[in-house]
TIPA-718589 format. One record per residue: x, y, z of N, C-alpha, C in turn; residue in three letters. Coordinates in steps of 0.2 Angstrom, whole numbers, plus 5000, padded with zeros to 4 digits. Example, Ala and Ser with C-alpha at 12.3 -4.5 7.8 and 13.67 -1.06 7.14 Angstrom:
% residues 2
{{5066,4972,5039},{5062,4978,5039},{5066,4984,5039},ALA},
{{5064,4989,5035},{5068,4995,5036},{5064,5000,5039},SER},
% end
This chain:
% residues 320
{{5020,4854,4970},{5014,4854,4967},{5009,4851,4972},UNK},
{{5001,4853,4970},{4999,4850,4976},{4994,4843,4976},UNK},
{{4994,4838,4981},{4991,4831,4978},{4997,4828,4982},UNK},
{{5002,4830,4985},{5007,4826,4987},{5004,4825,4996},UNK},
{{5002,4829,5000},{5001,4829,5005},{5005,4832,5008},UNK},
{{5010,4838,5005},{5016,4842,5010},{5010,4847,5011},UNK},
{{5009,4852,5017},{5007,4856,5021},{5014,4862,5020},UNK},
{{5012,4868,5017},{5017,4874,5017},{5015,4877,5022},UNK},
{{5017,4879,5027},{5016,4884,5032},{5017,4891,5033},UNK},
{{5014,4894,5034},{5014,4901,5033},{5013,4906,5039},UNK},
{{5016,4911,5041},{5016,4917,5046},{5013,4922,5043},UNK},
{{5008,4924,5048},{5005,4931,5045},{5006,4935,5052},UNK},
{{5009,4941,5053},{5011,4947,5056},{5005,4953,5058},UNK},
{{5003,4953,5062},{4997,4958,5064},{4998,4962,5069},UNK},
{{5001,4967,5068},{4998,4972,5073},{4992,4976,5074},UNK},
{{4989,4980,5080},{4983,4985,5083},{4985,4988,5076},UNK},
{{4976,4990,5073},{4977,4995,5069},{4983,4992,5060},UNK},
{{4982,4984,5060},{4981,4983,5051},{4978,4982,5049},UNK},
{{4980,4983,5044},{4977,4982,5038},{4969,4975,5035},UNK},
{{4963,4978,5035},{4959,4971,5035},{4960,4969,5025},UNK},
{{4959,4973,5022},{4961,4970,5015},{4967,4967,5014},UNK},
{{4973,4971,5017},{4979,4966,5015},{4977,4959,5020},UNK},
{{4977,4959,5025},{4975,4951,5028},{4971,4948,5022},UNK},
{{4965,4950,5023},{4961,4945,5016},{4963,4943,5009},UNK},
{{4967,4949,5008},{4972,4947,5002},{4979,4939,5003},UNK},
{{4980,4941,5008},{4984,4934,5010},{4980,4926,5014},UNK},
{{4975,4927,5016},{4970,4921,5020},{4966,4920,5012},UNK},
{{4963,4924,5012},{4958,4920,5006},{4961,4917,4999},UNK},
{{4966,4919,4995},{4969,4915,4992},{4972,4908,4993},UNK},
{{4975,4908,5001},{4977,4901,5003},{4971,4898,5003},UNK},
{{4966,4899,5008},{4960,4895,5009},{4956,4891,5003},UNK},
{{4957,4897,4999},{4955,4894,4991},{4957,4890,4987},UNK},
{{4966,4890,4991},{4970,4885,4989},{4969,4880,4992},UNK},
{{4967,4876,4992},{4965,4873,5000},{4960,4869,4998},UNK},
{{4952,4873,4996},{4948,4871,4993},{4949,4867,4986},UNK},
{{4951,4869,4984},{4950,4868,4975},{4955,4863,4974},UNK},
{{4961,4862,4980},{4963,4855,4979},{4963,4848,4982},UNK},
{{4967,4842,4980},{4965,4837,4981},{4965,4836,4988},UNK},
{{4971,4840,4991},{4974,4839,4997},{4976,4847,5001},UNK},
{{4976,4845,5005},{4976,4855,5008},{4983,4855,5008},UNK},
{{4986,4861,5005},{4991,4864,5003},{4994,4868,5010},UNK},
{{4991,4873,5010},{4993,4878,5015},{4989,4878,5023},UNK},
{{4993,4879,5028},{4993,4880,5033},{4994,4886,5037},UNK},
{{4991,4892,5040},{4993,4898,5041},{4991,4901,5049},UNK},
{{4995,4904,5051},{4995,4906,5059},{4994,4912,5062},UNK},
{{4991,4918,5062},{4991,4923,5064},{4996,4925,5072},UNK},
{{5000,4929,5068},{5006,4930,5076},{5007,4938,5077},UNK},
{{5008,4939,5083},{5009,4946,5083},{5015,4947,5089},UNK},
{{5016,4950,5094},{5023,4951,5101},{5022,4948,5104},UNK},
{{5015,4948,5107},{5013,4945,5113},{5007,4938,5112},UNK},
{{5004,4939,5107},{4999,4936,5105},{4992,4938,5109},UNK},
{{4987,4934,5106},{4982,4936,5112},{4975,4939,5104},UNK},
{{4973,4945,5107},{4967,4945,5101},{4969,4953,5100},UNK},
{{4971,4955,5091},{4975,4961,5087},{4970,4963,5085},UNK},
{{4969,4971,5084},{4963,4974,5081},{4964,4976,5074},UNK},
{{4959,4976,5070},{4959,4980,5063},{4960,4989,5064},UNK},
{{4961,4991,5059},{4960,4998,5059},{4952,5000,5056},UNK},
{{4948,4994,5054},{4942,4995,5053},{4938,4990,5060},UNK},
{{4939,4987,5064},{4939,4986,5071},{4938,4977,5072},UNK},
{{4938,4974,5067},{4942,4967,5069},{4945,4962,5069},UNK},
{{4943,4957,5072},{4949,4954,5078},{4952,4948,5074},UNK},
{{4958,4948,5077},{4962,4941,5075},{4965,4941,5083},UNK},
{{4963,4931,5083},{4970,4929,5088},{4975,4928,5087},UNK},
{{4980,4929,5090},{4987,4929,5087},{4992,4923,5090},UNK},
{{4995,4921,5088},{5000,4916,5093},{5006,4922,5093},UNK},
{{5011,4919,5100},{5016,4926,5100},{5021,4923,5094},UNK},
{{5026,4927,5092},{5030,4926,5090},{5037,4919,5092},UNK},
{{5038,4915,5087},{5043,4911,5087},{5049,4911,5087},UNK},
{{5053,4908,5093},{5063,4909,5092},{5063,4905,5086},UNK},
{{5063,4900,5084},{5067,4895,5078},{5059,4895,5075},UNK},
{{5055,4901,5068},{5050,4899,5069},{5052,4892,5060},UNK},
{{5046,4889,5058},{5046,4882,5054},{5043,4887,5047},UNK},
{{5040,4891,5048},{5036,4893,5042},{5039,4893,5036},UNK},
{{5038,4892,5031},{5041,4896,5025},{5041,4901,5022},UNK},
{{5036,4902,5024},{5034,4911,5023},{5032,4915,5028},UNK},
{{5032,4922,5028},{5030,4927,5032},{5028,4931,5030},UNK},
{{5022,4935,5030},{5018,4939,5029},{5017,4945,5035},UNK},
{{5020,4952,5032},{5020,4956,5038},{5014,4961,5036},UNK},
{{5011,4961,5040},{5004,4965,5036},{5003,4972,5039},UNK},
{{5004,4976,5033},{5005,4983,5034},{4998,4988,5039},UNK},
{{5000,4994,5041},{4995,4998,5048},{4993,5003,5047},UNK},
{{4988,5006,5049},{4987,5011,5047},{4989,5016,5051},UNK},
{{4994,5015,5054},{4999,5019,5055},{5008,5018,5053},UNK},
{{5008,5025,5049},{5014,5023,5046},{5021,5021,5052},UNK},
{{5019,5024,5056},{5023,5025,5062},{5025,5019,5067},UNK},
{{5019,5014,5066},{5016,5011,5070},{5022,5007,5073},UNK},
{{5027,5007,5079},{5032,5004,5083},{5031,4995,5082},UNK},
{{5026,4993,5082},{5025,4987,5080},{5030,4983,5074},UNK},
{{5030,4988,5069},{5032,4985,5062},{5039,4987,5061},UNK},
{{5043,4988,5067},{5050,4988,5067},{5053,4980,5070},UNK},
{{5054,4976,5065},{5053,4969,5065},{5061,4967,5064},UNK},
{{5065,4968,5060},{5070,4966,5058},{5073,4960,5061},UNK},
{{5074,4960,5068},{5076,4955,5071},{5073,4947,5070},UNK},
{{5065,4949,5071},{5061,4943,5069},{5062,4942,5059},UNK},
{{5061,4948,5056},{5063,4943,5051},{5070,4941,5049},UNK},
{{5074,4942,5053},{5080,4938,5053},{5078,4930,5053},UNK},
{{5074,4930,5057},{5075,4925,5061},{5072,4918,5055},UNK},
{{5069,4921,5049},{5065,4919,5045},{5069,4917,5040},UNK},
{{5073,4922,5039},{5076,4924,5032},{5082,4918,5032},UNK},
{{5085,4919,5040},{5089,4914,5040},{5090,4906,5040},UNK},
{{5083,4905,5041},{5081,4898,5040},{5078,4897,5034},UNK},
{{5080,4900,5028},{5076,4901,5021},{5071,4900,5022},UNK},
{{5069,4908,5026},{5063,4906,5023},{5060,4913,5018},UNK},
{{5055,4915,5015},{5053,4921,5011},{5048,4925,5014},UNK},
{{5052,4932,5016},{5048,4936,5019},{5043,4940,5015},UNK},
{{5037,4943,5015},{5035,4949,5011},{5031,4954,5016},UNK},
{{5033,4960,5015},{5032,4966,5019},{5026,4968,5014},UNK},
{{5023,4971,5020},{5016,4974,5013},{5016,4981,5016},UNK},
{{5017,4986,5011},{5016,4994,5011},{5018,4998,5017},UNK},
{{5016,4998,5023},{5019,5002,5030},{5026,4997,5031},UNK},
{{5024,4990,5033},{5029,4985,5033},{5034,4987,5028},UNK},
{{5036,4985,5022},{5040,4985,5018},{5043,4993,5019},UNK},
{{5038,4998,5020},{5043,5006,5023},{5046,5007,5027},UNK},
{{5044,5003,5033},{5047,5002,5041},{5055,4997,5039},UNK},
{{5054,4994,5034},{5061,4987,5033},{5066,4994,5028},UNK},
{{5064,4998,5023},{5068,5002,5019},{5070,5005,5022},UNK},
{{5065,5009,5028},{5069,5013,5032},{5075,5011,5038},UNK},
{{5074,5006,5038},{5078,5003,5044},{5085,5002,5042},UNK},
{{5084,4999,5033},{5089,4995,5030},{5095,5001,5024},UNK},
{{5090,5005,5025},{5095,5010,5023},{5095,5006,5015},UNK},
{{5103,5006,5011},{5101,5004,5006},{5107,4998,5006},UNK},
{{5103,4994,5011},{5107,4986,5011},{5103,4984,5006},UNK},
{{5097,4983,5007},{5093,4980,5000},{5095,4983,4992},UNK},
{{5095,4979,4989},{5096,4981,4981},{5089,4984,4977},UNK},
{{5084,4982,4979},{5077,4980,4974},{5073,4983,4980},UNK},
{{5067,4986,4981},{5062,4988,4986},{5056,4992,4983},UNK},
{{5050,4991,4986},{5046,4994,4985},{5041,4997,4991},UNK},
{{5036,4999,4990},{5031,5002,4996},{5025,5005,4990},UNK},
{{5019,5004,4996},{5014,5008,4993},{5014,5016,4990},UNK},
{{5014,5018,4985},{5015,5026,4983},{5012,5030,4988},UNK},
{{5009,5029,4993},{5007,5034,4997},{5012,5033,5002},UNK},
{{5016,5031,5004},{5021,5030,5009},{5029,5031,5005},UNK},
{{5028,5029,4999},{5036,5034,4996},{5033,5040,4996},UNK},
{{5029,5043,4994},{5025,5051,4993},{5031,5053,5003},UNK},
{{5027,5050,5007},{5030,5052,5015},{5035,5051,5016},UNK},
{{5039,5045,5014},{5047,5046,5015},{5051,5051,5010},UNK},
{{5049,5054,5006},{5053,5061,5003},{5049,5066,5007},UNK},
{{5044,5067,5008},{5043,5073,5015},{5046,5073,5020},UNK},
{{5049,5066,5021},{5053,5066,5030},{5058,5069,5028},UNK},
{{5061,5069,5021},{5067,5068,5020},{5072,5064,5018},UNK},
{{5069,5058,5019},{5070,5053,5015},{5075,5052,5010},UNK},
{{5081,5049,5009},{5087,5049,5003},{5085,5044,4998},UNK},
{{5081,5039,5002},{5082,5033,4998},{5074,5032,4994},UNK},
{{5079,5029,4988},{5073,5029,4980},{5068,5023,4980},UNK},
{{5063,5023,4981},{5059,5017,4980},{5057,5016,4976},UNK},
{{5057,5009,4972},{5053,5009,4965},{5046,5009,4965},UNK},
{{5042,5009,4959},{5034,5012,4960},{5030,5004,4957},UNK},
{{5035,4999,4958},{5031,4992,4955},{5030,4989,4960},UNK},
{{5022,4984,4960},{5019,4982,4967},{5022,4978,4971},UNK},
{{5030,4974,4966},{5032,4969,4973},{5037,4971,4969},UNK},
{{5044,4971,4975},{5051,4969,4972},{5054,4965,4976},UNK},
{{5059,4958,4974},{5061,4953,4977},{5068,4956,4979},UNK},
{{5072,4953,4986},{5081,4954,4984},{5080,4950,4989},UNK},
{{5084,4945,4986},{5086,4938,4991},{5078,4935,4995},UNK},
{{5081,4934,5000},{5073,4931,5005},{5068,4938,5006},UNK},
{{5069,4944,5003},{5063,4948,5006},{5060,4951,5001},UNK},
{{5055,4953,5001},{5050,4956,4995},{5047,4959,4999},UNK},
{{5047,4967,4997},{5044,4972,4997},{5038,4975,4992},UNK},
{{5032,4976,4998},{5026,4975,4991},{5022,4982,4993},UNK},
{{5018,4985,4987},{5013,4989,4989},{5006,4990,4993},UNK},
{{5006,4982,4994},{5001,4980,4999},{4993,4981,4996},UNK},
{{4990,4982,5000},{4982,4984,4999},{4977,4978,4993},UNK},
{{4973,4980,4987},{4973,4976,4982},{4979,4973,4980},UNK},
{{4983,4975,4979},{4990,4971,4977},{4992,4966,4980},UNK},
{{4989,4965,4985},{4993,4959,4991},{4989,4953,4987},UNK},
{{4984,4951,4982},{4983,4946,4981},{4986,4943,4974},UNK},
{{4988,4950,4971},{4993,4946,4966},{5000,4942,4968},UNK},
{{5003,4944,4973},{5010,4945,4977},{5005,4935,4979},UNK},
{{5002,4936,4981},{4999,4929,4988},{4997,4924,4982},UNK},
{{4993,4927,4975},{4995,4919,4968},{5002,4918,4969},UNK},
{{5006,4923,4967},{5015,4922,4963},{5015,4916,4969},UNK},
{{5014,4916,4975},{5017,4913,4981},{5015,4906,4978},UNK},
{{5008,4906,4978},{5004,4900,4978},{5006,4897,4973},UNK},
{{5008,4900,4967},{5010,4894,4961},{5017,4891,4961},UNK},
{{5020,4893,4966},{5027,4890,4967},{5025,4883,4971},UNK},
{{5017,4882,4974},{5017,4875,4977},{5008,4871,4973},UNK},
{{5006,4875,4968},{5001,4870,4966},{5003,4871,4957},UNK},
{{4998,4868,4955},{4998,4868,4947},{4996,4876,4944},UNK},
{{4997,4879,4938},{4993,4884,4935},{4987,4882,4934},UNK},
{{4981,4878,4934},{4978,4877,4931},{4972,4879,4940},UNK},
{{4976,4876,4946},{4973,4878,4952},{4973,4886,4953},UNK},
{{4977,4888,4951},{4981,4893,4955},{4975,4900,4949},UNK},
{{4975,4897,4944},{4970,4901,4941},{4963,4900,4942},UNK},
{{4962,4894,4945},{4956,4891,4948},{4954,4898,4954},UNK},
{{4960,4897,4957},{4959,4903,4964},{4955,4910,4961},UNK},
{{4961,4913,4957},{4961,4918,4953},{4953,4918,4950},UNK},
{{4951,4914,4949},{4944,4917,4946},{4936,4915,4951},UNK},
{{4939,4910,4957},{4933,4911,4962},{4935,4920,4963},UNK},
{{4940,4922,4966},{4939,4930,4969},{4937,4932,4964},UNK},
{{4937,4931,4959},{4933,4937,4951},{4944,4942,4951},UNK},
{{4947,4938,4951},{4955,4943,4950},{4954,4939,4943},UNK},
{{4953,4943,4938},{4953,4942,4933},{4961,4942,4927},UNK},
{{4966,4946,4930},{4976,4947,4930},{4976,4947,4935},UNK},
{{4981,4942,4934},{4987,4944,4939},{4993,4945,4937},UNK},
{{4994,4949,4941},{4998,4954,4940},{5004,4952,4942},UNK},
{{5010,4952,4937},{5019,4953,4940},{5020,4956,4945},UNK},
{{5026,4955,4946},{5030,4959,4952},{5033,4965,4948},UNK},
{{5033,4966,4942},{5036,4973,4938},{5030,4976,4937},UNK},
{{5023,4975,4939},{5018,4979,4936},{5016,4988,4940},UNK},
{{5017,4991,4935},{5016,4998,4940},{5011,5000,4945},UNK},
{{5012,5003,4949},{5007,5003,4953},{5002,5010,4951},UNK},
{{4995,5010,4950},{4992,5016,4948},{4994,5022,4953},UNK},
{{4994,5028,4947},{4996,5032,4950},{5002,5035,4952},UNK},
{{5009,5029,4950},{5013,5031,4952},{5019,5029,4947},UNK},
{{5017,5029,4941},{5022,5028,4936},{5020,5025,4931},UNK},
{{5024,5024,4926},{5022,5021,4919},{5018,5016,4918},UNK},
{{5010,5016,4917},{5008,5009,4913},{5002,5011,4909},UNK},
{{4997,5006,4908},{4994,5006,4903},{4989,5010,4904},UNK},
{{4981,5009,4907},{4978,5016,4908},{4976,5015,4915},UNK},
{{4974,5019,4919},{4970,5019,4927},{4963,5021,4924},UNK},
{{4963,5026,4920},{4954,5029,4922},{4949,5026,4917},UNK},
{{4956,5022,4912},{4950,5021,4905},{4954,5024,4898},UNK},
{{4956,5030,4900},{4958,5035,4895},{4966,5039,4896},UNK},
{{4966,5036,4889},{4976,5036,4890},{4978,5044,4892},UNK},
{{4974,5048,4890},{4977,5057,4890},{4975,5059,4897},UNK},
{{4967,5056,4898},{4967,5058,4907},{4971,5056,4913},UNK},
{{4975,5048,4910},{4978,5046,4914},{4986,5049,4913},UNK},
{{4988,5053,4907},{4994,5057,4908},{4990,5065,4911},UNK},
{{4986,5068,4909},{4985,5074,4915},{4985,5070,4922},UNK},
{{4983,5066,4924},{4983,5065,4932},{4990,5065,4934},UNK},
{{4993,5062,4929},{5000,5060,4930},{5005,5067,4931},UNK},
{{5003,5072,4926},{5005,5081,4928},{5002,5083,4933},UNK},
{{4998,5081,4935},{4994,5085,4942},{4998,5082,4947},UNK},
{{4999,5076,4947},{5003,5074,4952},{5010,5078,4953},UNK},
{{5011,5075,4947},{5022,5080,4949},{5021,5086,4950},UNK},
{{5015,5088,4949},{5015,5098,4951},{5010,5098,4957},UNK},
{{5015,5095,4963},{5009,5098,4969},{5009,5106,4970},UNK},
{{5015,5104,4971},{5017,5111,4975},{5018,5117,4971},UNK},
{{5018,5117,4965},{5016,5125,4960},{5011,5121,4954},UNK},
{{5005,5120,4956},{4999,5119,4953},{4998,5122,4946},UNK},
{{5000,5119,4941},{4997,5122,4933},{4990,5124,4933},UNK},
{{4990,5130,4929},{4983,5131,4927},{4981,5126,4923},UNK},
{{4975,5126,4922},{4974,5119,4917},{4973,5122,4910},UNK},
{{4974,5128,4907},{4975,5133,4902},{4982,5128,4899},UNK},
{{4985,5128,4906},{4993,5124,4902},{4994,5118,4901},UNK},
{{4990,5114,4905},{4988,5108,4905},{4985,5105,4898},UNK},
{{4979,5108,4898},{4975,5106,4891},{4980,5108,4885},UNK},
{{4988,5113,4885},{4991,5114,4881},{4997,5108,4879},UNK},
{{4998,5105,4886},{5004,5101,4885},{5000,5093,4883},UNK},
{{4993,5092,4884},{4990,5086,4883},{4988,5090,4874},UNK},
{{4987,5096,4873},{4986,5095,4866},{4979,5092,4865},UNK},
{{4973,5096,4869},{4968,5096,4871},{4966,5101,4872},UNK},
{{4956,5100,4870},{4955,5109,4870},{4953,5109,4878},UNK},
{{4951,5114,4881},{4947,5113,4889},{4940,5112,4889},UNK},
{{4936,5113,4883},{4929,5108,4884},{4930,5099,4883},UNK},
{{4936,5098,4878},{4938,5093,4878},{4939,5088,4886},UNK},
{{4946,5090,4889},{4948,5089,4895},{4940,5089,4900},UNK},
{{4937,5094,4901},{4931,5094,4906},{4926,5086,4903},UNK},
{{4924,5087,4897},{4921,5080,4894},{4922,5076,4898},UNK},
{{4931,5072,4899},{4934,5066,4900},{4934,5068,4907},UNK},
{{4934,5072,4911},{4931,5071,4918},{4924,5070,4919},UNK},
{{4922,5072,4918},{4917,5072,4919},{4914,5066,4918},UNK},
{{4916,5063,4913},{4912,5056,4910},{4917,5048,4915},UNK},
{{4923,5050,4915},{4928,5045,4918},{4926,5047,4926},UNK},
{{4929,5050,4930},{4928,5052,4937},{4922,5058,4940},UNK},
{{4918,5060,4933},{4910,5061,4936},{4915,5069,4940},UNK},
{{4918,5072,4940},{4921,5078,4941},{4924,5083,4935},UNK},
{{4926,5088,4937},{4932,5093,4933},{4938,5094,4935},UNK},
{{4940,5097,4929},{4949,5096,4931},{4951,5101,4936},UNK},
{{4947,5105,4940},{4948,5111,4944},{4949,5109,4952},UNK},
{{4942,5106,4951},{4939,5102,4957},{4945,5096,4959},UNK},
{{4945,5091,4952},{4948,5085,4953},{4956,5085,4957},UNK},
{{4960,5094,4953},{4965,5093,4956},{4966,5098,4964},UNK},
{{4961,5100,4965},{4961,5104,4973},{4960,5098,4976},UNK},
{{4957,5090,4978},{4957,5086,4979},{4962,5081,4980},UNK},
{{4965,5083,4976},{4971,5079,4975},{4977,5081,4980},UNK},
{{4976,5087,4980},{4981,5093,4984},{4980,5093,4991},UNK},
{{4973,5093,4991},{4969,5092,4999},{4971,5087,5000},UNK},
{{4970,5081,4998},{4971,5073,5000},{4979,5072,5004},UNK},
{{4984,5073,4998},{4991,5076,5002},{4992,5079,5006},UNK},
{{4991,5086,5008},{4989,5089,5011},{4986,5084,5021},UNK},
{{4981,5081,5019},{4979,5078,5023},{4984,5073,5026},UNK},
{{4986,5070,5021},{4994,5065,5024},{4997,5068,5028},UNK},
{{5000,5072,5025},{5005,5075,5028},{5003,5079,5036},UNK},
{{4998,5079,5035},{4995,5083,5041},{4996,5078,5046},UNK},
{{4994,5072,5045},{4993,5065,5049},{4999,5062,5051},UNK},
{{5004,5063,5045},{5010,5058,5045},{5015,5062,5046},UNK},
{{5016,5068,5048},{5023,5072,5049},{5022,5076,5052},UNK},
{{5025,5080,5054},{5026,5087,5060},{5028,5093,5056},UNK},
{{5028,5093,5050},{5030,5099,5046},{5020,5104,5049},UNK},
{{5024,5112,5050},{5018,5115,5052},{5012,5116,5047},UNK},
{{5006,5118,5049},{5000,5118,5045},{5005,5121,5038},UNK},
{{5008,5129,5042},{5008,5134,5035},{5012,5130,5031},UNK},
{{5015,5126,5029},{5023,5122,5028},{5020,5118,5024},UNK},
{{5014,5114,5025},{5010,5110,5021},{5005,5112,5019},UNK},
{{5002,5119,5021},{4999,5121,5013},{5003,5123,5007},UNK},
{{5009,5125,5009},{5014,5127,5004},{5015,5122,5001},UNK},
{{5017,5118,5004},{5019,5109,4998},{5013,5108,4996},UNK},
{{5008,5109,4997},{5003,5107,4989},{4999,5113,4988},UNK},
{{5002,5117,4988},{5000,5121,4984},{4997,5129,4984},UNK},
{{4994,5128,4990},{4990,5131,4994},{4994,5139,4998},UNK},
{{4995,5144,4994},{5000,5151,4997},{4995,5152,5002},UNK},
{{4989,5154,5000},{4986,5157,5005},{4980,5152,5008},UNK},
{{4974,5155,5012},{4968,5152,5013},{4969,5145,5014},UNK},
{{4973,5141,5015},{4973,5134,5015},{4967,5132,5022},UNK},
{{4970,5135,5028},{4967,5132,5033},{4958,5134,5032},UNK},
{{4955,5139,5028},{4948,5138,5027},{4946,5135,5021},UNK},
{{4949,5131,5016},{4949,5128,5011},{4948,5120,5012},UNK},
{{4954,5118,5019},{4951,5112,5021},{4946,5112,5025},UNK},
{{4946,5113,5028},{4938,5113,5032},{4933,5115,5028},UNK},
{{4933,5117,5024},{4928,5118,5019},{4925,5110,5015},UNK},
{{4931,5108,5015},{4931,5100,5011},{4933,5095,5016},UNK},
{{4936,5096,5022},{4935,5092,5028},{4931,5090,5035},UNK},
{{4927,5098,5033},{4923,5100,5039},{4928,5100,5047},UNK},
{{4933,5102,5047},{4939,5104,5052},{4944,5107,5050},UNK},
{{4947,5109,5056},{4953,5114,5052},{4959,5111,5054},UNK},
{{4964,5109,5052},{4969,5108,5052},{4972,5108,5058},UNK},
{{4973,5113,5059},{4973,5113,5070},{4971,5109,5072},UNK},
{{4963,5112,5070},{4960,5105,5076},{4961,5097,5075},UNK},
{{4961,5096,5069},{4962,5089,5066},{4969,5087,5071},UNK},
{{4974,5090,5071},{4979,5090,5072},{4978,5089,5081},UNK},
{{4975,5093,5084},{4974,5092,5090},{4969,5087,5094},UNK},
{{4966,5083,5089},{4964,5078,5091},{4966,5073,5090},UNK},
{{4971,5072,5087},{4976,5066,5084},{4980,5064,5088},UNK},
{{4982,5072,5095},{4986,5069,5098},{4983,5067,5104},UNK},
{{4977,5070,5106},{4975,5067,5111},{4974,5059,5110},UNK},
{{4971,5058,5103},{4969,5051,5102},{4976,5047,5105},UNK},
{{4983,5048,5102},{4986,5047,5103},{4990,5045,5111},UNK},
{{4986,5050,5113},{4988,5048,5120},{4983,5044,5125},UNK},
{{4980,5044,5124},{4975,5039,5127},{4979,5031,5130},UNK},
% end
């Protein structure tokens, strides 16, 4: 607890192109711990390969220190990129290094799908962001990831990352101050719950409500399992047991759209991943969400580019 004067120390992992929310998800909660107690709590490092100055994926900077052989910390924090790909986030050796000196690793969303994939199914328990399980069954992917925003096995916790990182960063914080601080923290941010490591993550599996409304959030729930052979919403409004002035109402008043528009968006969106995150051809991926025909002027319609060229400025970006 805190008032003793022990200093917990902590590692934070950045590579070019992370994540600025999961960082503030994991700094602002310590700092706050920090504030609000009698004596500072936590201590925390920004590290990356080489060290030096890391960029955001929204464009700012952290200094980093390089990485440590025997490092002290007792935790590490590896903060997820926005690229799934990104070579940086193939770590395992470094969190060897962590794990082995008891310490508690947490991978946030790219990070934690870079550790699944590596680890095949040596881990028991794992999670990732749902937009990055959605990508490891496109690759092909065997292995099953669960849909709750952190799961523990031994020293490592795999988490969903993004807003989530700040429930994942209290669980941490109250294993070293009081409940009564730790909810102090939770209500300078305005986090109002906090959330378990069993809470589903929206969107991606069973819980209470996302939009407000328990029947729109079971239709979004059918729009998703049906990418790739899209229900009419005739059948839709029939399996919710709903009329379709009814359904249009509850969009329009929740998400300020309709159920037509809501779900071509949803299709496009995917569509747009996988355009980004995998080599399956255009035609191949308007097929997977849905799209038999017209895809390529249907996203540009809602992208303003066509998939090709999207696609061919990605790689030049990439080679720069």
């Amino acid at each position: 607890m805190n008032g003793t004067g022990h200093i917990t120390e902590v590692d934070i992992i950045v590579a070019d192109g992370f994540v600025l929310t999961e960082l503030a998800g994991v700094v602002d909660p310590l700092r706050l711990a920090n504030r609000v107690s009698a004596l500072p709590v936590f201590k925390w490092n920004y590290r990356s390969a080489n060290g030096g100055s890391v960029t955001s994926s929204s464009g700012a900077m952290v200094n980093a220190l390089p990485y440590e052989d025997r490092p002290d910390a007792a935790y590490l924090f590896v903060i997820g990129n926005a690229d799934p790909d990104c070579p940086a986030l193939a770590l395992k050796k470094v969190i060897d290094r962590y794990t082995n000196r008891q310490g508690i690793v947490f991978l946030l969303a790219e990070a934690a799908s870079r550790y699944i994939k590596d680890s095949g199914d040596k881990i028991a328990s794992h999670t990732t962001h749902w937009e990055n399980t959605e990508l490891l069954k496109e690759r092909g992917s065997l292995i099953e990831t669960g849909h709750a925003i952190a799961a523990q096995d031994g020293g490592i916790v795999t988490c969903a990352g993004m807003g989530t990182t700040y429930d994942v960063t209290l669980a941490m914080i109250g294993q070293h101050v009081s409940p009564a601080t730790k909810l102090a923290v939770a209500n300078i941010l305005l986090h109002d719950k906090i959330r378990d490591f069993s809470t589903m993550q929206p969107f991606s599996g069973a819980m209470g409500t996302v939009t407000g409304d328990c029947e729109l959030d079971q239709c979004i729930e059918i729009m998703q399992a049906n990418i790739e052979d899209p229900l009419p919403i005739g059948e839709l409004v029939k399996v919710l047991s709903l009329s379709n002035r009814s359904l249009e109402r509850k969009f329009r008043l929740h998400l300020n759209t309709t159920p037509n528009r809501f779900y071509r968006e949803l299709r496009l969106t995917k569509a747009n991943n996988l355009l980004l995150n995998t080599t399956m051809s255009v035609r191949d991926v308007g097929l997977a969400c849905g799209f038999s025909n017209g895809f390529s002027g249907l996203y540009k319609s809602f992208y303003g580019i066509t998939p090709a060229v999207l696609r061919k400025q990605r790689r030049a970006a990439q080679n720069l």
